[in-house]
C-alpha positions in Angstrom: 2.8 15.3 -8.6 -1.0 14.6 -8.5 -2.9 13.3 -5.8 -6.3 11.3 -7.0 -8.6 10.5 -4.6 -9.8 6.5 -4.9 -13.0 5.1 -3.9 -12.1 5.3 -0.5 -11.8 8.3 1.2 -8.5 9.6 2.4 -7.1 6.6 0.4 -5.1 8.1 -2.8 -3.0 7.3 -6.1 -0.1 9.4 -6.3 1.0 10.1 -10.1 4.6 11.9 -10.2 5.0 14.5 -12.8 8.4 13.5 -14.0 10.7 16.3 -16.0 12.3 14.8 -19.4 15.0 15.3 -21.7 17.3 13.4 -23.9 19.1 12.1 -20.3 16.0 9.9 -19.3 13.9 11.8 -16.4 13.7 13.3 -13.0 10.8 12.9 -10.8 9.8 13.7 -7.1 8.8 10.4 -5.0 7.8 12.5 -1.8 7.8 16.3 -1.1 6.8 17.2 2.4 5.3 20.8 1.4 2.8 18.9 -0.9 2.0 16.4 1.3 1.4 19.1 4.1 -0.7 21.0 1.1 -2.8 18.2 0.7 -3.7 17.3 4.5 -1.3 14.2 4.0 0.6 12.7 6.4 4.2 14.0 5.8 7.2 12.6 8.4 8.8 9.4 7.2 10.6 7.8 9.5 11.6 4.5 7.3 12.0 3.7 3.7 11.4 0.0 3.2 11.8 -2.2 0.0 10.4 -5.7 -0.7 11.3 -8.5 -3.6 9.3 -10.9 -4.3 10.4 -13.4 -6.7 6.9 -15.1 -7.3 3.9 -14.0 -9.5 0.9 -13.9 -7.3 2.6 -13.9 -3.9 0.4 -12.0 -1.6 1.3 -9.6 1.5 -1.2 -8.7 4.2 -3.6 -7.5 5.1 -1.0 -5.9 7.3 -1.5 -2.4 10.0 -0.4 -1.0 13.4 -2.1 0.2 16.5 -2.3 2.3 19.4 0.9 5.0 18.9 2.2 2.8 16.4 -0.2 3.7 13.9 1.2 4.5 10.0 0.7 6.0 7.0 2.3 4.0 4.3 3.4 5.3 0.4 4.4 2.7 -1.8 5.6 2.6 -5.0 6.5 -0.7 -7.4 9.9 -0.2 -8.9 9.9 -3.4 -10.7 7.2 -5.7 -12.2 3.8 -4.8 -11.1 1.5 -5.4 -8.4 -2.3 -4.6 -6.8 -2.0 -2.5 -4.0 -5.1 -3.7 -1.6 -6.3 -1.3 1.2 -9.3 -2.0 3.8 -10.8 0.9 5.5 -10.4 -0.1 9.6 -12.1 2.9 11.1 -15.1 1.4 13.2 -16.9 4.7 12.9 -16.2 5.4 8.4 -19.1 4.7 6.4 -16.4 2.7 4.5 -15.7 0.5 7.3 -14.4 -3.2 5.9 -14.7 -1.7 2.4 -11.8 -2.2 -0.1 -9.9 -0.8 -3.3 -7.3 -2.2 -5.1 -5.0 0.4 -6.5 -2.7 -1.3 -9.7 1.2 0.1 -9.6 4.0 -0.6 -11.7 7.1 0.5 -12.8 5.4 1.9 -16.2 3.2 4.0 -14.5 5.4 4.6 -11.9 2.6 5.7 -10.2 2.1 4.9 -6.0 -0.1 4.4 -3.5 -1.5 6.4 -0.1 -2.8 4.6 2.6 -3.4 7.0 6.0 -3.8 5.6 9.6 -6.5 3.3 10.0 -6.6 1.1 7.0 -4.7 -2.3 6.4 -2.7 -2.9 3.7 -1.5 -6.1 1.5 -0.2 -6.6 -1.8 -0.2 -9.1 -4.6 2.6 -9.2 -7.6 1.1 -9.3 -10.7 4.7 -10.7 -12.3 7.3 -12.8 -11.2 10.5 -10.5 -9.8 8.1 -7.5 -9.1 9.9 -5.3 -6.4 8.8 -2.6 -4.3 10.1 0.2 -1.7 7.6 1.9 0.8 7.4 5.1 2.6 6.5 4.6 6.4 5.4 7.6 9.0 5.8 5.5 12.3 8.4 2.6 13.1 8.0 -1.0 12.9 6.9 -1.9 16.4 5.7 -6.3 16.1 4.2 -5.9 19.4 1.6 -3.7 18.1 1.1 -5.4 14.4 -1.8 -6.5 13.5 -3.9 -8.2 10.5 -6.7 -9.1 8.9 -7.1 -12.3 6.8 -7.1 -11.4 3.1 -9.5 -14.5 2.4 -12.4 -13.5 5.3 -15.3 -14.1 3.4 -16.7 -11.0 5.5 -14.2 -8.9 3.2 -15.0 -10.1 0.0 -12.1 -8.9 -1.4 -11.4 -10.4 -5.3 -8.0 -10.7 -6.3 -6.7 -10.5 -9.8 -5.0 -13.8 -9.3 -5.1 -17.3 -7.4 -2.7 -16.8 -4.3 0.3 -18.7 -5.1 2.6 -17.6 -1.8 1.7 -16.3 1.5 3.4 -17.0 4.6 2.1 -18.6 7.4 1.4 -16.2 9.7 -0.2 -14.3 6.7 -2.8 -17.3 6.1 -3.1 -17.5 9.7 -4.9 -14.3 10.8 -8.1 -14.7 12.2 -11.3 -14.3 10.4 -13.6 -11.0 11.3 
Protein backbone atom coordinates (compact mmCIF):
# COMPACT_ATOMS: atom_id res chain seq x y z
CA UNK A 1 0.00 0.00 0.00
CA UNK A 2 1.13 3.70 -0.23
CA UNK A 3 0.90 6.17 2.23
CA UNK A 4 0.77 10.05 0.69
CA UNK A 5 1.15 12.62 2.87
CA UNK A 6 -1.75 15.49 2.49
CA UNK A 7 -1.48 19.11 3.15
CA UNK A 8 -1.53 18.50 6.66
CA UNK A 9 1.01 16.99 8.42
CA UNK A 10 0.66 13.51 9.85
CA UNK A 11 -2.76 13.55 8.07
CA UNK A 12 -2.49 10.77 5.00
CA UNK A 13 -4.33 9.06 1.90
CA UNK A 14 -3.78 5.48 2.03
CA UNK A 15 -3.88 3.92 -1.62
CA UNK A 16 -3.94 -0.16 -1.40
CA UNK A 17 -1.91 -1.89 -3.95
CA UNK A 18 -4.47 -4.56 -4.80
CA UNK A 19 -3.16 -8.07 -6.64
CA UNK A 20 -5.41 -9.00 -9.87
CA UNK A 21 -6.30 -11.82 -11.91
CA UNK A 22 -9.18 -13.16 -13.84
CA UNK A 23 -10.95 -13.83 -10.12
CA UNK A 24 -11.43 -9.93 -9.45
CA UNK A 25 -8.64 -8.73 -6.72
CA UNK A 26 -7.12 -9.02 -3.36
CA UNK A 27 -5.98 -6.10 -1.43
CA UNK A 28 -4.68 -5.30 2.20
CA UNK A 29 -7.02 -2.70 4.10
CA UNK A 30 -4.58 -2.53 7.29
CA UNK A 31 -1.21 -4.19 7.93
CA UNK A 32 0.22 -3.50 11.32
CA UNK A 33 4.06 -3.94 10.26
CA UNK A 34 3.44 -1.05 7.69
CA UNK A 35 1.71 1.00 9.79
CA UNK A 36 4.46 0.55 12.57
CA UNK A 37 7.03 1.19 9.39
CA UNK A 38 5.56 4.37 8.77
CA UNK A 39 5.25 5.85 12.43
CA UNK A 40 1.42 5.20 12.19
CA UNK A 41 -0.70 4.37 14.73
CA UNK A 42 -1.31 0.60 14.51
CA UNK A 43 -3.79 -1.17 17.30
CA UNK A 44 -7.42 -1.22 16.31
CA UNK A 45 -9.63 -1.83 18.78
CA UNK A 46 -13.04 -1.30 16.64
CA UNK A 47 -14.13 -1.57 13.08
CA UNK A 48 -17.06 0.64 12.50
CA UNK A 49 -19.39 1.03 9.36
CA UNK A 50 -21.82 3.84 8.50
CA UNK A 51 -24.82 4.13 5.72
CA UNK A 52 -26.05 6.94 4.79
CA UNK A 53 -28.85 6.97 2.54
CA UNK A 54 -28.76 10.82 1.63
CA UNK A 55 -26.46 12.68 -0.83
CA UNK A 56 -24.91 15.52 1.00
CA UNK A 57 -25.56 14.30 4.59
CA UNK A 58 -22.74 15.51 6.67
CA UNK A 59 -20.99 13.85 9.80
CA UNK A 60 -18.89 15.83 12.33
CA UNK A 61 -16.58 17.48 13.00
CA UNK A 62 -16.34 14.66 15.42
CA UNK A 63 -12.90 13.66 18.08
CA UNK A 64 -12.06 12.32 21.59
CA UNK A 65 -10.11 13.50 24.46
CA UNK A 66 -7.99 12.92 27.39
CA UNK A 67 -7.16 8.80 27.21
CA UNK A 68 -9.82 8.49 24.78
CA UNK A 69 -7.99 10.03 22.12
CA UNK A 70 -8.06 7.99 18.33
CA UNK A 71 -6.62 7.53 15.29
CA UNK A 72 -9.25 6.88 12.81
CA UNK A 73 -8.76 4.91 9.01
CA UNK A 74 -11.64 5.11 6.94
CA UNK A 75 -12.43 3.83 3.78
CA UNK A 76 -15.80 4.38 1.46
CA UNK A 77 -17.09 1.05 0.28
CA UNK A 78 -19.95 2.34 -1.47
CA UNK A 79 -20.78 5.70 -3.21
CA UNK A 80 -18.36 8.32 -2.47
CA UNK A 81 -17.70 10.87 0.03
CA UNK A 82 -15.18 13.94 1.29
CA UNK A 83 -13.35 13.02 4.10
CA UNK A 84 -12.87 16.46 6.14
CA UNK A 85 -10.06 16.64 8.89
CA UNK A 86 -9.15 19.73 11.14
CA UNK A 87 -5.78 19.93 12.76
CA UNK A 88 -6.69 20.35 16.82
CA UNK A 89 -3.21 20.54 18.18
CA UNK A 90 -3.10 24.07 20.01
CA UNK A 91 0.70 24.12 19.53
CA UNK A 92 0.76 22.81 15.08
CA UNK A 93 1.49 25.51 12.91
CA UNK A 94 -1.65 23.92 11.21
CA UNK A 95 -3.85 24.54 14.11
CA UNK A 96 -7.73 25.06 12.80
CA UNK A 97 -6.38 24.29 9.25
CA UNK A 98 -8.31 21.76 7.09
CA UNK A 99 -8.07 19.19 4.04
CA UNK A 100 -10.64 17.38 2.50
CA UNK A 101 -9.49 14.01 1.34
CA UNK A 102 -12.18 12.50 -1.62
CA UNK A 103 -12.79 8.45 -1.18
CA UNK A 104 -14.80 6.15 -2.98
CA UNK A 105 -15.28 2.76 -3.77
CA UNK A 106 -13.40 3.31 -7.34
CA UNK A 107 -10.52 4.44 -5.85
CA UNK A 108 -10.86 2.46 -3.10
CA UNK A 109 -8.52 4.54 -1.60
CA UNK A 110 -8.83 5.69 2.50
CA UNK A 111 -8.10 8.13 4.82
CA UNK A 112 -5.54 8.62 8.01
CA UNK A 113 -6.45 10.85 10.59
CA UNK A 114 -3.89 10.61 13.89
CA UNK A 115 -4.81 11.88 17.44
CA UNK A 116 -5.53 15.39 17.65
CA UNK A 117 -7.54 16.24 14.59
CA UNK A 118 -11.48 16.10 14.23
CA UNK A 119 -13.07 14.45 11.71
CA UNK A 120 -16.49 14.63 9.61
CA UNK A 121 -17.69 13.45 6.44
CA UNK A 122 -20.07 14.44 3.63
CA UNK A 123 -21.52 11.79 0.91
CA UNK A 124 -21.09 12.83 -2.27
CA UNK A 125 -24.02 10.24 -3.62
CA UNK A 126 -27.07 8.97 -2.25
CA UNK A 127 -26.47 5.24 -0.53
CA UNK A 128 -22.66 6.01 -0.02
CA UNK A 129 -21.44 3.64 2.84
CA UNK A 130 -18.51 3.53 4.77
CA UNK A 131 -16.50 1.25 7.52
CA UNK A 132 -13.77 2.84 9.78
CA UNK A 133 -10.72 1.69 11.54
CA UNK A 134 -10.63 3.08 15.24
CA UNK A 135 -7.37 2.86 17.77
CA UNK A 136 -9.25 3.76 21.09
CA UNK A 137 -13.00 2.90 22.05
CA UNK A 138 -16.04 4.89 21.88
CA UNK A 139 -16.19 6.55 25.22
CA UNK A 140 -19.45 9.62 24.79
CA UNK A 141 -18.30 11.04 27.95
CA UNK A 142 -15.16 12.15 26.40
CA UNK A 143 -16.59 13.14 22.70
CA UNK A 144 -16.26 16.19 21.52
CA UNK A 145 -16.87 18.51 18.35
CA UNK A 146 -16.47 21.32 16.47
CA UNK A 147 -19.17 22.94 14.37
CA UNK A 148 -18.54 22.27 10.66
CA UNK A 149 -20.21 25.72 9.75
CA UNK A 150 -17.85 28.04 12.37
CA UNK A 151 -17.09 30.76 10.16
CA UNK A 152 -13.62 30.70 12.14
CA UNK A 153 -13.02 27.30 10.08
CA UNK A 154 -13.78 28.31 6.83
CA UNK A 155 -14.19 25.09 5.69
CA UNK A 156 -15.95 24.81 1.85
CA UNK A 157 -17.91 21.88 1.24
CA UNK A 158 -18.39 20.38 -2.17
CA UNK A 159 -22.17 20.45 -1.48
CA UNK A 160 -25.14 22.37 0.32
CA UNK A 161 -25.69 20.27 3.71
CA UNK A 162 -28.74 18.45 3.12
CA UNK A 163 -28.75 16.20 6.67
CA UNK A 164 -27.08 16.64 9.83
CA UNK A 165 -28.31 15.71 13.11
CA UNK A 166 -29.01 17.84 15.75
CA UNK A 167 -26.44 17.57 18.02
CA UNK A 168 -24.18 17.78 14.85
CA UNK A 169 -25.66 21.44 13.97
CA UNK A 170 -25.52 22.17 17.52
CA UNK A 171 -21.77 22.25 18.48
CA UNK A 172 -20.58 25.45 19.62
CA UNK A 173 -18.81 27.83 17.52
CA UNK A 174 -14.79 28.41 18.19
Amino acid sequence: MKILKTSLKDVYEIIPQPNQDERGFFQRLFCSRIFKDHKLENKIVQINNSFNGKKATTRGLHYQIGNSKECKILRCIKGSLVNIVVDIRKNSKNYLKYTLIKLSEKKRNMSYIPKGFANGLQTLEKNTELIYFATNYYNPKKERGLNITDPKLKIKLPLKIREISVKDKNWKYL
